[in-house]
C-alpha positions as CSV (number, residue, x, y, z in Angstrom):
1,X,27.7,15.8,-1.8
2,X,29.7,14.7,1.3
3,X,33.2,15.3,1.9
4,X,33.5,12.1,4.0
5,X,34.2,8.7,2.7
6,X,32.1,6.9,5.1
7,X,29.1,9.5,4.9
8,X,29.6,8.9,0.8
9,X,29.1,4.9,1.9
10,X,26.2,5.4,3.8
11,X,24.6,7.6,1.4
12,X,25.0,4.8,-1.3
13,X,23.5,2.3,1.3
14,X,20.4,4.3,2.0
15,X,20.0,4.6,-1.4
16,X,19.8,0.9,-2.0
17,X,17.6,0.1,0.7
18,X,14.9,2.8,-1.0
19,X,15.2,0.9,-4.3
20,X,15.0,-2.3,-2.8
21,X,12.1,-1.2,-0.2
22,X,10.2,0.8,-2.4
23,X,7.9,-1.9,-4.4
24,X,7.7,-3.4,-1.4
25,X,5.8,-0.2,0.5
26,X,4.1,0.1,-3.1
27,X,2.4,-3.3,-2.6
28,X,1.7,-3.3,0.9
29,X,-0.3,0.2,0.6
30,X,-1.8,-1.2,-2.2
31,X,-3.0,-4.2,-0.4
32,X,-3.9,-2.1,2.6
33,X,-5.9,0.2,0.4
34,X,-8.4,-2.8,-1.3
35,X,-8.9,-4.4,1.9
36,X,-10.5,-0.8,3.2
37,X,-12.4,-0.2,0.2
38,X,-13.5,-4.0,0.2
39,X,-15.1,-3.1,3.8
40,X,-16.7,0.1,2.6
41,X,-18.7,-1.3,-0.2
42,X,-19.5,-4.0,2.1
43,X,-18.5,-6.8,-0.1
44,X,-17.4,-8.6,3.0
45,X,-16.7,-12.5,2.3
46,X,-13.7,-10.2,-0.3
47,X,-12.9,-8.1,2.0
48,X,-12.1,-10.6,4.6
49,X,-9.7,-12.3,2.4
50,X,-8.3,-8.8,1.7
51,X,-7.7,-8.8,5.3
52,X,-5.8,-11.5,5.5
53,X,-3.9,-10.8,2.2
54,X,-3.1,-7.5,3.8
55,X,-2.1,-8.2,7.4
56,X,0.2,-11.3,5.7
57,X,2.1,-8.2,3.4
58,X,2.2,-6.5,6.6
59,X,4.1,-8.8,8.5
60,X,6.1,-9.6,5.5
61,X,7.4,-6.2,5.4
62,X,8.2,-6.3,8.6
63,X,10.2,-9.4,8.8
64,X,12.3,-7.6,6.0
65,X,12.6,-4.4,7.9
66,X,11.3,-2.6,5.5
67,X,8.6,-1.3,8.1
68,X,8.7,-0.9,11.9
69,X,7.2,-4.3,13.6
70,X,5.1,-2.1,16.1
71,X,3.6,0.0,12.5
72,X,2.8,-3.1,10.9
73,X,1.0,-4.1,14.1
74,X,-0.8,-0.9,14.3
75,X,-2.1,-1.3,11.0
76,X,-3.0,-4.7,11.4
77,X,-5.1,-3.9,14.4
78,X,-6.9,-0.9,12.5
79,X,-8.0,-3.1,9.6
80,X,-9.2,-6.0,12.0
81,X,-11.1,-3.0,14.0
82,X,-12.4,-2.1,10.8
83,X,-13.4,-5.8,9.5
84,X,-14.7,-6.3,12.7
85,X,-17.3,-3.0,12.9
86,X,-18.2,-3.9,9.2
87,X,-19.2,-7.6,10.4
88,X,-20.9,-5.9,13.7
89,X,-23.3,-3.7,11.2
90,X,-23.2,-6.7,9.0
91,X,-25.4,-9.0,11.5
92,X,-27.6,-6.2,13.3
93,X,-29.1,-5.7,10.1
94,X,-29.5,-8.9,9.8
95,X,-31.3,-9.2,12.7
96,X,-33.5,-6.5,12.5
């Protein structure tokens, strides 16, 4: 334990913050995590609306500061490059 009042404080605080962030990163991975296997079992009208469920958690959490802006971001981008190969694969085989 720490021996300064102010360090005690802040210890308390951090540990509030995980309690109150925690369901909150629990949801979002959860989210994140049935858009991607949406997209690899190609069930892709669900998967979009995963997408879309997903990136909105995302920039929810990151509104509350309970992730990084530029991280929500980055994942964002990574599921929409995902989405967006899945669709690609999606209408060459149409095609062909």
């Amino acid at each position: 334990m720490t021996s300064k009042k102010s360090a005690r404080k802040a210890a308390q605080v951090a540990q509030r913050k995980a309690l109150r962030n925690k369901p909150i990163r629990s949801s979002l991975k959860t989210a994140i995590t049935k858009a991607r296997n949406l997209i690899l079992e190609n069930d892709l009208d669900a998967a979009q609306e995963a997408v879309k469920r997903a990136a909105r958690a995302l920039d929810k959490a990151a509104q509350k500061g309970v992730i990084h802006p530029n991280n929500a971001a980055r994942r964002k981008s990574r599921l929409m490059k995902q989405m967006n190969e899945a669709l690609a694969a999606a209408t060459t085989k149409q095609e062909e």
